[in-house]
N, C-alpha and C positions, 0 to 999 in steps of 0.2 A: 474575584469570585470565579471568574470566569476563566480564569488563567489554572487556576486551583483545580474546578470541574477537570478539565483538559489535563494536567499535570496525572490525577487521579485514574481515569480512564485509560493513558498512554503506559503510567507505572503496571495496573492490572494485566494489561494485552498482554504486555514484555513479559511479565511473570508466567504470564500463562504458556505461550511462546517459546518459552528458554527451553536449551537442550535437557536441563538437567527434570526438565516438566515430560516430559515424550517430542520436545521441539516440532510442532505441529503435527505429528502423528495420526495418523488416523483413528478413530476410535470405536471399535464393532461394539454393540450392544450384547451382552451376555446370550441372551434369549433372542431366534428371532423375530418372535411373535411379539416380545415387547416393543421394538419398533413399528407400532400403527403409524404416526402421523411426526413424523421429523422435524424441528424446524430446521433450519439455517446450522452447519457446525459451526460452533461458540468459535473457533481456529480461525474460521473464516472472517467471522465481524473482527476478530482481534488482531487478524494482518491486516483489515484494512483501515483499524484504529490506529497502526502505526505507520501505515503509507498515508494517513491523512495526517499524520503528525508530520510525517517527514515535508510534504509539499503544505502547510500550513509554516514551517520553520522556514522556509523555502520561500513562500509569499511572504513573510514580516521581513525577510531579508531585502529580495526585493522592492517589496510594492508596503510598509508601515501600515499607512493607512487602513489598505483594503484589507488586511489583516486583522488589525485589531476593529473595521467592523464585522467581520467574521466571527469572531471572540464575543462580540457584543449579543449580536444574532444567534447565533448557531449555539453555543456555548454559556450566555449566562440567558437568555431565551428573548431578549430585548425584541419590541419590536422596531418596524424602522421609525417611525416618528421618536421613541423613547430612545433610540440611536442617538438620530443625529441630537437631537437635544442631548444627550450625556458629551456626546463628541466636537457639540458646538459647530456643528456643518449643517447646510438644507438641506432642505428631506430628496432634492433632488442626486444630491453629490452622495449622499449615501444611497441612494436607490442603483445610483450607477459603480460605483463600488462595490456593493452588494452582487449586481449582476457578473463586472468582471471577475471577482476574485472567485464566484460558483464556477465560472467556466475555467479560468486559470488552475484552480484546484482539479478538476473531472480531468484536465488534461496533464496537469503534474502528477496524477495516479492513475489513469491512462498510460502513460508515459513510461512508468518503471514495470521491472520485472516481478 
């Protein structure tokens, strides 16, 4: 399920993304008094739905573990007790897993351009 979620979110960003879309372009509002209160551009969460893909493929390559409790957590919404029970590890090895792989990640998309 949780692999699925992820698959879903990563195929959307790229679509969105693609040259043939305006490939991150900027987007002005028609009007510009319709722009009251903006959030976040959709461009933005979508590039960095695929630099969390990229250092997330990046973590399972390296590090298995800390990844697929990544997957668990973040992705299919587990919490850590229902973790480590699905993954058959204490609650302590996933708590520290958990921690590495948040920083390993913040600095694998850190890290790229």
């Amino acid at each position: 399920m949780a692999a699925e979620m992820r698959r879903r979110l990563i195929d959307h960003a790229r679509r969105r993304l693609a040259d043939k879309r305006g490939g991150g372009a900027i987007h002005e509002p028609l009007a510009p008094s319709a722009a009251v209160a903006t959030p976040a551009p959709a461009d933005d969460v979508e590039v960095m739905l695929v630099r969390l893909d990229r250092a997330l493929t990046s973590l399972a390559d390296a590090f298995p573990r800390a990844a697929r409790v990544v997957q668990l957590r973040f992705l299919a919404g587990l919490t850590t007790e229902e973790t480590a029970e699905e993954m058959d590890l204490s609650l302590g090895t996933v708590k520290r897993d958990w921690t590495f792989a948040r920083a390993w990640l913040a600095a694998a998309m850190d890290g790229e351009p």
